[in-house]
TORRO-598026 format. One record per atom (N, C-alpha, C, O): residue in one letter; atom name; y, z, x. Coordinates in Angstrom, 1 decimal. Layout:
BEGIN
res:A, atom:CA, v:Y, w:Z, u:X .
...
//
This chain:
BEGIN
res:X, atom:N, v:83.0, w:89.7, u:-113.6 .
res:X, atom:CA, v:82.3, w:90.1, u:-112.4 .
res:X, atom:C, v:83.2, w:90.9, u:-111.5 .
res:X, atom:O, v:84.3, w:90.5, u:-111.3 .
res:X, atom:N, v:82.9, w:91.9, u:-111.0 .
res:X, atom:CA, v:83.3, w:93.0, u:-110.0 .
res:X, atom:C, v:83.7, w:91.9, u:-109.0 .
res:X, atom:O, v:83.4, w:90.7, u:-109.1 .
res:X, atom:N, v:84.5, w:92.6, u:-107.8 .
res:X, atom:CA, v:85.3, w:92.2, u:-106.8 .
res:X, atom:C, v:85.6, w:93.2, u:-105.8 .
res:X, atom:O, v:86.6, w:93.9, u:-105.8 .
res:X, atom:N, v:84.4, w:93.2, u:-104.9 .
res:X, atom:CA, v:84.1, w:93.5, u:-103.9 .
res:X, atom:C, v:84.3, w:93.5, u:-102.4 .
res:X, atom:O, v:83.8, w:92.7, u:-101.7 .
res:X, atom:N, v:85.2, w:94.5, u:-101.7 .
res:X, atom:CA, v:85.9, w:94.3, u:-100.5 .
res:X, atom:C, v:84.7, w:94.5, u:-99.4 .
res:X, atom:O, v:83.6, w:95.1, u:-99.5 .
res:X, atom:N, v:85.3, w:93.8, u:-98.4 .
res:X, atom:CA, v:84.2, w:94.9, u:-97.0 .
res:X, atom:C, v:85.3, w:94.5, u:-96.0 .
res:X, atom:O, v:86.3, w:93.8, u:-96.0 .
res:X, atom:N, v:84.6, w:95.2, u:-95.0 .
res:X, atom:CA, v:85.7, w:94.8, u:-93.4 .
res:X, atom:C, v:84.6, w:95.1, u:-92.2 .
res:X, atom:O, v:83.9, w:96.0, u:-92.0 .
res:X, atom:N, v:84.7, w:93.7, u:-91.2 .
res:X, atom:CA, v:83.9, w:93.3, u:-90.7 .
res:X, atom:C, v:83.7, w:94.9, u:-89.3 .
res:X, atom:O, v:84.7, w:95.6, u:-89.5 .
res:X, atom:N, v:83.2, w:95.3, u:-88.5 .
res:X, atom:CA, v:83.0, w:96.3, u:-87.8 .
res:X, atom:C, v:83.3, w:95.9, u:-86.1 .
res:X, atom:O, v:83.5, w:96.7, u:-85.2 .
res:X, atom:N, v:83.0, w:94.5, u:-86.2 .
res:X, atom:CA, v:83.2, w:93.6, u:-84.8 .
res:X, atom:C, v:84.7, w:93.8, u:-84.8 .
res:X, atom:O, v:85.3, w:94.7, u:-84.1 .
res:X, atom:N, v:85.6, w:92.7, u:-85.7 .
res:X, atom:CA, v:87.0, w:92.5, u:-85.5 .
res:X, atom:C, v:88.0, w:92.9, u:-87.0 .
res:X, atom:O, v:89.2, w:92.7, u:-87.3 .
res:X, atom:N, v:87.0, w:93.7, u:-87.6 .
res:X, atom:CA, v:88.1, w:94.5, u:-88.7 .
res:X, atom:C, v:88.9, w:93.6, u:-89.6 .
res:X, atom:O, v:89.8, w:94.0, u:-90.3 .
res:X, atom:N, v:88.2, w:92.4, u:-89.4 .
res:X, atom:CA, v:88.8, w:91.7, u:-90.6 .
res:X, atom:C, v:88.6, w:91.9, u:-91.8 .
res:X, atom:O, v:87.4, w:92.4, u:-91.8 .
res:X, atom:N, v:89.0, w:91.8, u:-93.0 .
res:X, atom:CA, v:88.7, w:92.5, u:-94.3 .
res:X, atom:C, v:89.1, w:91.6, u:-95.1 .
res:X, atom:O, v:90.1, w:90.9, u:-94.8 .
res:X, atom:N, v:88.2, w:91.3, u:-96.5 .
res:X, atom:CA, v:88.4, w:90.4, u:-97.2 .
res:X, atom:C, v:87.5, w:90.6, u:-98.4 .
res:X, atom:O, v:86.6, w:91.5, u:-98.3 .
res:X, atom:N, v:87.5, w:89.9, u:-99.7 .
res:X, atom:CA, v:87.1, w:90.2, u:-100.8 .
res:X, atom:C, v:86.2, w:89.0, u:-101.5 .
res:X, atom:O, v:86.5, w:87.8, u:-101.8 .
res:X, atom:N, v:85.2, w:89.7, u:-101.8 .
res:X, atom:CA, v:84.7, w:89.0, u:-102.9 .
res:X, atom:C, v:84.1, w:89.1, u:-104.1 .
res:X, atom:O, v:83.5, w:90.2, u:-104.2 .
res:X, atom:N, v:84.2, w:88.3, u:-105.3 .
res:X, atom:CA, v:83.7, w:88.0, u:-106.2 .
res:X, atom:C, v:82.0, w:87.8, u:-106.5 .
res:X, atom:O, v:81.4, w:86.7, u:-106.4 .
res:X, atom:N, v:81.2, w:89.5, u:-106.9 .
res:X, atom:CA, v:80.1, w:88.9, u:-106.7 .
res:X, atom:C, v:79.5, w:89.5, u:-108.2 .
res:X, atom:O, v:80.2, w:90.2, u:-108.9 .
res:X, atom:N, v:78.4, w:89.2, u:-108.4 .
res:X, atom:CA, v:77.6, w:89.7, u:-109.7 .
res:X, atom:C, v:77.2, w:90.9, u:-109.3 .
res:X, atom:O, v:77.4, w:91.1, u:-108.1 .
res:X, atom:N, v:76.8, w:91.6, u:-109.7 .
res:X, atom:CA, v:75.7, w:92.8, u:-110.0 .
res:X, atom:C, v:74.6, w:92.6, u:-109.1 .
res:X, atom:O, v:74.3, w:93.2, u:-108.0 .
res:X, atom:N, v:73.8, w:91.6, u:-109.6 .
res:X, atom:CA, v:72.3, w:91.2, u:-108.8 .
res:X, atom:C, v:72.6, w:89.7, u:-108.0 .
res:X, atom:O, v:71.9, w:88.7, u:-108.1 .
res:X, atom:N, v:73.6, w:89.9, u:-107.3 .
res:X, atom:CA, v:73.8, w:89.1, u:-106.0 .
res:X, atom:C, v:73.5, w:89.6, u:-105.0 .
res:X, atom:O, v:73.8, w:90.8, u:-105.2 .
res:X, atom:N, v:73.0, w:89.4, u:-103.7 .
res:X, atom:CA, v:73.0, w:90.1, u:-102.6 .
res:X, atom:C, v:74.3, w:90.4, u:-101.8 .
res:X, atom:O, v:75.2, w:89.6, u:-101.8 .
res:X, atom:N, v:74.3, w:91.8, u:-101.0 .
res:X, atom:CA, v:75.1, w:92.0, u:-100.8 .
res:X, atom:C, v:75.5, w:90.9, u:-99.4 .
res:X, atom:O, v:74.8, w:90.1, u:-98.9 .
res:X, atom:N, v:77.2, w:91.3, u:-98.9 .
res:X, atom:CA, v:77.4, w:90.2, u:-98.1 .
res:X, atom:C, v:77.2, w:91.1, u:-96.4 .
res:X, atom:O, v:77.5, w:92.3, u:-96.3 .
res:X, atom:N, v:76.5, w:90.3, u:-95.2 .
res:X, atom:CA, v:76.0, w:90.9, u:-94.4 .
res:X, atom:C, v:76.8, w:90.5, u:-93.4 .
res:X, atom:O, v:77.0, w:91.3, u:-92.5 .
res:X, atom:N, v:77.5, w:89.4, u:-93.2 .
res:X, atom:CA, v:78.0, w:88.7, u:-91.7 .
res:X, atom:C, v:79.2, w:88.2, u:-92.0 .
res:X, atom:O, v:79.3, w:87.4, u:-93.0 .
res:X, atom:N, v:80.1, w:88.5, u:-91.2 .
res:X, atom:CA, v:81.6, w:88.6, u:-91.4 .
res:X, atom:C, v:81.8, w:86.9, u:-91.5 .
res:X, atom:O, v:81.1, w:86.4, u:-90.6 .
res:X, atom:N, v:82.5, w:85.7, u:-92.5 .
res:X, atom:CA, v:82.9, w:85.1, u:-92.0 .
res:X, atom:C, v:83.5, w:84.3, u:-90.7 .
res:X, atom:O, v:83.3, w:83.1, u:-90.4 .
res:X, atom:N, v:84.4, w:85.4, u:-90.1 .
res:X, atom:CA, v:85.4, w:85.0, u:-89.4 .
res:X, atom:C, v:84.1, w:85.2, u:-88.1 .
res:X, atom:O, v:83.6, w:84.1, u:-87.8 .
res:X, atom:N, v:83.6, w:86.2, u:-87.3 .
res:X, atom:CA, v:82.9, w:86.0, u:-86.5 .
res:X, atom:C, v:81.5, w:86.3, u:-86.2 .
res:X, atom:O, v:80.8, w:86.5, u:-85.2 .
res:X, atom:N, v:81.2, w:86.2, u:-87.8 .
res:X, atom:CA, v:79.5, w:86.6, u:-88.0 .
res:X, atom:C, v:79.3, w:87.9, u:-87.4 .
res:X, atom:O, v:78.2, w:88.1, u:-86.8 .
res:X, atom:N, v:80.4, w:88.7, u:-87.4 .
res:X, atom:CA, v:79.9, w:89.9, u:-87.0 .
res:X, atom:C, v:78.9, w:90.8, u:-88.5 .
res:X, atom:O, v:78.3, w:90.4, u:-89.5 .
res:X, atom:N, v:79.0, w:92.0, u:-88.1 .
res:X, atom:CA, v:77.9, w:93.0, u:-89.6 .
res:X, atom:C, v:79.1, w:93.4, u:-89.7 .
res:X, atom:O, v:79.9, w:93.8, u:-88.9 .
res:X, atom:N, v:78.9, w:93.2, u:-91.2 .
res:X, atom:CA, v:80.3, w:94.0, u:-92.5 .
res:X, atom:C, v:79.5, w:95.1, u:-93.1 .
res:X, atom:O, v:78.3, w:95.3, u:-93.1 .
res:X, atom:N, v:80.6, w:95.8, u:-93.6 .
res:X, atom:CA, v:80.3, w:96.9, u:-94.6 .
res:X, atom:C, v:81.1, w:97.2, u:-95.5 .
res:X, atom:O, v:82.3, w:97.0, u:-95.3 .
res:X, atom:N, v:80.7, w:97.7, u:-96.7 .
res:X, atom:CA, v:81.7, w:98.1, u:-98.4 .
res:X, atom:C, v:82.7, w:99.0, u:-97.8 .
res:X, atom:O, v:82.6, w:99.9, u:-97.0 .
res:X, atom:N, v:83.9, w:98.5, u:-98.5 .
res:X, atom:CA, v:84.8, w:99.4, u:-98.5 .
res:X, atom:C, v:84.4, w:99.8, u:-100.1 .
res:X, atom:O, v:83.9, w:99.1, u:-101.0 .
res:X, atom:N, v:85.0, w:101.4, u:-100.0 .
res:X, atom:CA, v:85.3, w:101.2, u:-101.2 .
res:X, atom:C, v:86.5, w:102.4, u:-101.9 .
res:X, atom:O, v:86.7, w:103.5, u:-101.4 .
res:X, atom:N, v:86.9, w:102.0, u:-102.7 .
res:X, atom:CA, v:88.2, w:102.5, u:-103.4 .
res:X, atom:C, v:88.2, w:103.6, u:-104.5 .
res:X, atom:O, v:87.2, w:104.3, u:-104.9 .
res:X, atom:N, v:89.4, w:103.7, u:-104.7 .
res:X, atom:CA, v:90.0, w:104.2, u:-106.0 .
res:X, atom:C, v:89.3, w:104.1, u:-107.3 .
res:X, atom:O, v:89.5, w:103.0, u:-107.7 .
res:X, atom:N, v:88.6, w:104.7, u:-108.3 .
res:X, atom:CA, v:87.7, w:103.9, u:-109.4 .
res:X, atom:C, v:89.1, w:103.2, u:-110.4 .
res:X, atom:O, v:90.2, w:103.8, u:-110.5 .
res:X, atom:N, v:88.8, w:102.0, u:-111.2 .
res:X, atom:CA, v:89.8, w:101.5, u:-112.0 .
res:X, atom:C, v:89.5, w:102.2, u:-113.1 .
res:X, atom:O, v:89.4, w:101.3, u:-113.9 .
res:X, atom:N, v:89.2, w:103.3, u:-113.6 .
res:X, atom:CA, v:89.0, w:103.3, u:-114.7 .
res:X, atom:C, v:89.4, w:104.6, u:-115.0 .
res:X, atom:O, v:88.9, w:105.2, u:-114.1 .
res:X, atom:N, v:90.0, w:105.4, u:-115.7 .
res:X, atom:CA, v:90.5, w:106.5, u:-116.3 .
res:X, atom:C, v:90.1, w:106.7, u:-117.5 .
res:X, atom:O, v:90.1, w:105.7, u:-118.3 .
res:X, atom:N, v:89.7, w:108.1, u:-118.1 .
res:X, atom:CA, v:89.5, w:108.4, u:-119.1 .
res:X, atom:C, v:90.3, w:109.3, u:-119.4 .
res:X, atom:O, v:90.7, w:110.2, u:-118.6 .
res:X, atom:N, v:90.8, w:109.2, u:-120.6 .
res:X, atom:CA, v:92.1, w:109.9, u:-121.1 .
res:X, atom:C, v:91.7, w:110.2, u:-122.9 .
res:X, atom:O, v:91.4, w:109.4, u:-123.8 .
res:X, atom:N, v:91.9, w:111.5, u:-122.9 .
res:X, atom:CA, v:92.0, w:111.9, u:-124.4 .
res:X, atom:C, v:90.7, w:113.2, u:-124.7 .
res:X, atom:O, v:90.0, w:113.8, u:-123.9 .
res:X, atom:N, v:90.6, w:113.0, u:-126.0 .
res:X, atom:CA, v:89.2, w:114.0, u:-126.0 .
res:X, atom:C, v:87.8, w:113.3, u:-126.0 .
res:X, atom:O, v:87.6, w:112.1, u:-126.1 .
res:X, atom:N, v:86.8, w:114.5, u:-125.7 .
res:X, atom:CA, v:85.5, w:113.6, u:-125.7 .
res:X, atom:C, v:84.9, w:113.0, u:-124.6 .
res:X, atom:O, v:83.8, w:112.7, u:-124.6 .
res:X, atom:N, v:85.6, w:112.7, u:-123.5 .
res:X, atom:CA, v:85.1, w:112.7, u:-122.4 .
res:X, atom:C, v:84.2, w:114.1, u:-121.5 .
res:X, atom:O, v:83.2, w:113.9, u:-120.8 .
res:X, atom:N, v:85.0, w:115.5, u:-121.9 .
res:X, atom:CA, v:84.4, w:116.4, u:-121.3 .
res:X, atom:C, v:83.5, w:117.0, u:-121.9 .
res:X, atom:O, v:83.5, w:117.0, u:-123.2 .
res:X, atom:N, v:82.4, w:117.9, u:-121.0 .
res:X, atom:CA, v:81.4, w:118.4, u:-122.0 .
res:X, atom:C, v:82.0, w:119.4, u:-122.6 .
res:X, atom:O, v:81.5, w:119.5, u:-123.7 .
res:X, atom:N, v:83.0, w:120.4, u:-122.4 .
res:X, atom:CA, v:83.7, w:121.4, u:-123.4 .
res:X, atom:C, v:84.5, w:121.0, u:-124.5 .
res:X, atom:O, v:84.9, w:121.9, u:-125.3 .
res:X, atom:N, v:84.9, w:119.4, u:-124.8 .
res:X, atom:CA, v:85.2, w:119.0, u:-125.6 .
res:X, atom:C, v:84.7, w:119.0, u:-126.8 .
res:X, atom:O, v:85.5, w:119.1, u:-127.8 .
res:X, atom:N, v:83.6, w:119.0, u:-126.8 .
res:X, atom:CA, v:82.7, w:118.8, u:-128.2 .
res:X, atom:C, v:82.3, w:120.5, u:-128.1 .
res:X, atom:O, v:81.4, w:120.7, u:-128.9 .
res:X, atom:N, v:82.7, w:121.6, u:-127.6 .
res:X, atom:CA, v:82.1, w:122.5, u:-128.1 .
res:X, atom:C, v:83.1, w:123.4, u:-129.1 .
res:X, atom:O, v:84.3, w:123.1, u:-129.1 .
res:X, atom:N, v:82.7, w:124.2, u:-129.8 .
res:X, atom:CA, v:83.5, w:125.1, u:-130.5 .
res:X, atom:C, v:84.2, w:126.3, u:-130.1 .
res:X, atom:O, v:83.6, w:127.3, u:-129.8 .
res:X, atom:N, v:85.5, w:126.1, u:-130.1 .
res:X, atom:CA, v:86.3, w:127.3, u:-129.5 .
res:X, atom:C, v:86.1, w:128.5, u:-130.4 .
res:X, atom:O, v:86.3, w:128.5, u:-131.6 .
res:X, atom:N, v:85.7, w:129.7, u:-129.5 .
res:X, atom:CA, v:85.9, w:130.9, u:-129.6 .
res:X, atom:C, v:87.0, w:131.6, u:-129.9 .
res:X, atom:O, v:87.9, w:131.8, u:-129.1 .
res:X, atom:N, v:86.7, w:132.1, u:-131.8 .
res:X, atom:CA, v:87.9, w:132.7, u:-132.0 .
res:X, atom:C, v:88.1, w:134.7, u:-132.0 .
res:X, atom:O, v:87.4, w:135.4, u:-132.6 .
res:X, atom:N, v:89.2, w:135.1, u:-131.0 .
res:X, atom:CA, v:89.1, w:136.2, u:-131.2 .
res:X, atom:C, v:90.3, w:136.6, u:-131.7 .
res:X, atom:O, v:91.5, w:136.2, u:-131.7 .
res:X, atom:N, v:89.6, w:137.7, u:-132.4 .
res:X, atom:CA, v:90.4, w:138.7, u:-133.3 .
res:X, atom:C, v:91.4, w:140.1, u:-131.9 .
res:X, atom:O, v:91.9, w:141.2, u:-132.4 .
res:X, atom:N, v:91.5, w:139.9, u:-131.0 .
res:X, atom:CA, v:92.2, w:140.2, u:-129.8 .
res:X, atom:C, v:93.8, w:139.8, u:-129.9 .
res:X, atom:O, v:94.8, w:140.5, u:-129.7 .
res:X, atom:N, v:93.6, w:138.6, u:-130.2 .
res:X, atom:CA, v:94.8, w:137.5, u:-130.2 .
res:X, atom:C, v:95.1, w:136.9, u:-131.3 .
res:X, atom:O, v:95.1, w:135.6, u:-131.4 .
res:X, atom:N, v:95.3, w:137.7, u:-132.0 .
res:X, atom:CA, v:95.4, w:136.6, u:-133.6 .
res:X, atom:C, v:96.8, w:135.6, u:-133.2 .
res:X, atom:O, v:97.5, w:135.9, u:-132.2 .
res:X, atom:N, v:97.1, w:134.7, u:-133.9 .
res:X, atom:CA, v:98.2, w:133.8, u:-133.6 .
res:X, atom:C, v:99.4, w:134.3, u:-135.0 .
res:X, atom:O, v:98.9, w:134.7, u:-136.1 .
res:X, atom:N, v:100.4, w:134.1, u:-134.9 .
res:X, atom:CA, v:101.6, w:134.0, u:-135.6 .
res:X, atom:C, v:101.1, w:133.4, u:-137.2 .
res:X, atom:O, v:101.3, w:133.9, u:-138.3 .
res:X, atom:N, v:100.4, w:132.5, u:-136.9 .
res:X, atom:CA, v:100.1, w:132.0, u:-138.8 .
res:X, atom:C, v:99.1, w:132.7, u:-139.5 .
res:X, atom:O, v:99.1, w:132.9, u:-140.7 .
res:X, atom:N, v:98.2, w:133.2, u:-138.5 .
res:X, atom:CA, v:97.5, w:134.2, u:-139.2 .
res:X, atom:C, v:97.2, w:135.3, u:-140.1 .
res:X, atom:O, v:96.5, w:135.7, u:-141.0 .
res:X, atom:N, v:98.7, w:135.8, u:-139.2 .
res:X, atom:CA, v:99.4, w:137.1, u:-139.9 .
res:X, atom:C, v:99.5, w:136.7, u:-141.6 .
res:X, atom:O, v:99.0, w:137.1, u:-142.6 .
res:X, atom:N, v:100.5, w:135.7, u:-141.4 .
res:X, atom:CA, v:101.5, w:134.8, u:-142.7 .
res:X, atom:C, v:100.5, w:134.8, u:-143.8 .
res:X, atom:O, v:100.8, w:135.0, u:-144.9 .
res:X, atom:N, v:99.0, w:134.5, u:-143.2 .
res:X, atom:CA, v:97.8, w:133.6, u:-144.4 .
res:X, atom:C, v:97.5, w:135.0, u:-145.0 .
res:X, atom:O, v:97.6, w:135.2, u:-146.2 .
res:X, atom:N, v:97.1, w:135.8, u:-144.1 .
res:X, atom:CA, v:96.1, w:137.0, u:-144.3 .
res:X, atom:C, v:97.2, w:138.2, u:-144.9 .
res:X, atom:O, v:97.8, w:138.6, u:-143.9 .
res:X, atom:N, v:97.5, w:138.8, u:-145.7 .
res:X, atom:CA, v:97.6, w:139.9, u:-145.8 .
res:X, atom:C, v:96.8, w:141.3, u:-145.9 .
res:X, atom:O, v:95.6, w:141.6, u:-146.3 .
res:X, atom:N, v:97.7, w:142.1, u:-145.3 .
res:X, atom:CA, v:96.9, w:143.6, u:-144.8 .
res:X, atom:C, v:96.2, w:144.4, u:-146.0 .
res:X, atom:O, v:96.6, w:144.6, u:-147.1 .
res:X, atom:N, v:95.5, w:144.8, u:-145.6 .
res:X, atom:CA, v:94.6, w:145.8, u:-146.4 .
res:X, atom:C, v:95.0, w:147.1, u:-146.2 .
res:X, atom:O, v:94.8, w:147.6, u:-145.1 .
res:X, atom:N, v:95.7, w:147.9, u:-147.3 .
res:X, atom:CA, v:96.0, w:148.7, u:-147.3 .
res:X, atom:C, v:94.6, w:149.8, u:-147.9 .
res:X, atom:O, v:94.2, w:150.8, u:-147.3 .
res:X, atom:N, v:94.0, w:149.3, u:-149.1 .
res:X, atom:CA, v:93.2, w:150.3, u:-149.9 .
res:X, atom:C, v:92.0, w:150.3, u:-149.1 .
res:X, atom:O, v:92.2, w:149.5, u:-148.2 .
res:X, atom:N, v:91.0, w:150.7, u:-149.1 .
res:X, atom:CA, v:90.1, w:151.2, u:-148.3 .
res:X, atom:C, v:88.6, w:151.7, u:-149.1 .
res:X, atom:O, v:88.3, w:152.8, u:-149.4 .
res:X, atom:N, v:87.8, w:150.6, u:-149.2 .
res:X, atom:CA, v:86.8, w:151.2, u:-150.2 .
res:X, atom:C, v:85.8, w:152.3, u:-149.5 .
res:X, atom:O, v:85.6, w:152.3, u:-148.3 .
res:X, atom:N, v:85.4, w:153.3, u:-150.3 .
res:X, atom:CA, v:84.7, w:154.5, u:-150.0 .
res:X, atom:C, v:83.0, w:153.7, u:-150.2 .
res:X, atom:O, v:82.8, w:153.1, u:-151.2 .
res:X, atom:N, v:82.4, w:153.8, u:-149.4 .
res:X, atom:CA, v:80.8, w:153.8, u:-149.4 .
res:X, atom:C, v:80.0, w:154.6, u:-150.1 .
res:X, atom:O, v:79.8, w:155.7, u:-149.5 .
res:X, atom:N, v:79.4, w:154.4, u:-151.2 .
res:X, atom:CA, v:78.7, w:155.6, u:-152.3 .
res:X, atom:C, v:77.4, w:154.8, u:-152.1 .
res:X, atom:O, v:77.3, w:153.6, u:-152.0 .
res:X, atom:N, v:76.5, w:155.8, u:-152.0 .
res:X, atom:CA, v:75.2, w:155.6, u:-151.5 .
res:X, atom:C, v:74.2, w:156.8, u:-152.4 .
res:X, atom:O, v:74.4, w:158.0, u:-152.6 .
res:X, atom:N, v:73.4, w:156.0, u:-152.9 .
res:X, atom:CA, v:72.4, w:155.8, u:-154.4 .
res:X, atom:C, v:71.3, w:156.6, u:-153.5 .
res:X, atom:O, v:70.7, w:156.2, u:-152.5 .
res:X, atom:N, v:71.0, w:157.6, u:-154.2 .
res:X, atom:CA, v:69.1, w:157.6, u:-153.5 .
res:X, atom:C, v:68.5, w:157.3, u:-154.6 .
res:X, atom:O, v:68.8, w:157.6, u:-155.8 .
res:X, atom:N, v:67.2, w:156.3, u:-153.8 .
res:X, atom:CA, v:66.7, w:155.3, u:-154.6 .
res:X, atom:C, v:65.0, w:156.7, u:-154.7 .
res:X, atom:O, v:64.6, w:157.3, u:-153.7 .
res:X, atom:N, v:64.5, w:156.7, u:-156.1 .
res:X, atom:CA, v:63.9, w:157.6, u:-156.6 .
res:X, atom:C, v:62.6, w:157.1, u:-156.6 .
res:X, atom:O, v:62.6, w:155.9, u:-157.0 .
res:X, atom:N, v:61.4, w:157.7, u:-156.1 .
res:X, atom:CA, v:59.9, w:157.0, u:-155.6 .
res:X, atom:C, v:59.3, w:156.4, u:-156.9 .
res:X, atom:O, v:59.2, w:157.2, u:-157.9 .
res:X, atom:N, v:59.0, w:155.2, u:-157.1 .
res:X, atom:CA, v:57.9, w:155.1, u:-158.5 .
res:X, atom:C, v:57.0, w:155.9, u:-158.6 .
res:X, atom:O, v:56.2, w:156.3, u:-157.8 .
res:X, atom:N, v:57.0, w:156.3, u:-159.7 .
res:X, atom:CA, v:55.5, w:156.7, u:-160.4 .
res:X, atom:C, v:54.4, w:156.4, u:-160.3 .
res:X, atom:O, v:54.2, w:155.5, u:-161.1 .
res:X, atom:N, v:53.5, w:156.8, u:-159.8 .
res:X, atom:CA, v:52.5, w:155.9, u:-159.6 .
res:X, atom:C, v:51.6, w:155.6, u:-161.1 .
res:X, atom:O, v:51.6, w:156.4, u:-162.0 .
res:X, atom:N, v:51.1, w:154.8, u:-161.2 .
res:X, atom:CA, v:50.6, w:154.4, u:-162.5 .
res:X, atom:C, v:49.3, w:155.1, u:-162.5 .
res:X, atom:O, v:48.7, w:155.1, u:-161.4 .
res:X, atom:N, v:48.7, w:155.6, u:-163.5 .
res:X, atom:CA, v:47.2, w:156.0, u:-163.8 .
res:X, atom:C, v:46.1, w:155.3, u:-164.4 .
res:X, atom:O, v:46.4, w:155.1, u:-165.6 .
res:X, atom:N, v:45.5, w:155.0, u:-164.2 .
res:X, atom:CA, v:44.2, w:154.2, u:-164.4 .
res:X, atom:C, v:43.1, w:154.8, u:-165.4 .
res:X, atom:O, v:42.0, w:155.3, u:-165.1 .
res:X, atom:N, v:43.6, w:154.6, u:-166.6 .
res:X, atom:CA, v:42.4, w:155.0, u:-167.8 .
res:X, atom:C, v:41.9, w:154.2, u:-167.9 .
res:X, atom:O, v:40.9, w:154.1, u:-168.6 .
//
């Protein structure tokens, strides 16, 4: 169960309690039944690593601008250079109907 501070607004006393979820909240100071209100804090909880953010799950963009050092090593250069030969493609015949 959570643990819940407030501090009273009359005499600033502050103090904590132990409450559920669906308990009511606390309204009158102990000490002089004055009206309290939530402090509230720091969150305890930290998320650390991948997968928390929404750009985590997406796919990094790779450019060819900035190749990296291993890249070079994997890929060797292309020296030869193919020429594009281009066919004309010749009309069918059309068929005759005896």
């Amino acid at each position: 169960m959570p643990t819940y501070q407030y501090a009273c607004s009359k005499c600033d006393h502050e103090f904590e309690v132990v409450q559920s979820f669906s308990d009511e909240a606390i309204s009158k100071c102990p000490e002089c039944s004055g009206e309290v209100r939530k402090k509230f804090g720091a969150v305890g909880v930290v998320f650390k690593g991948s997968g928390f953010y929404r750009n985590d799950a997406r796919e990094k963009k790779k450019t060819e601008s900035t190749p990296k050092k291993d890249d070079k090593a994997k890929k060797p250069e292309k020296t030869e250079s193919k020429k594009e030969t281009k066919t004309e493609e010749k009309p069918a015949k059309p068929k005759s109907d005896k």
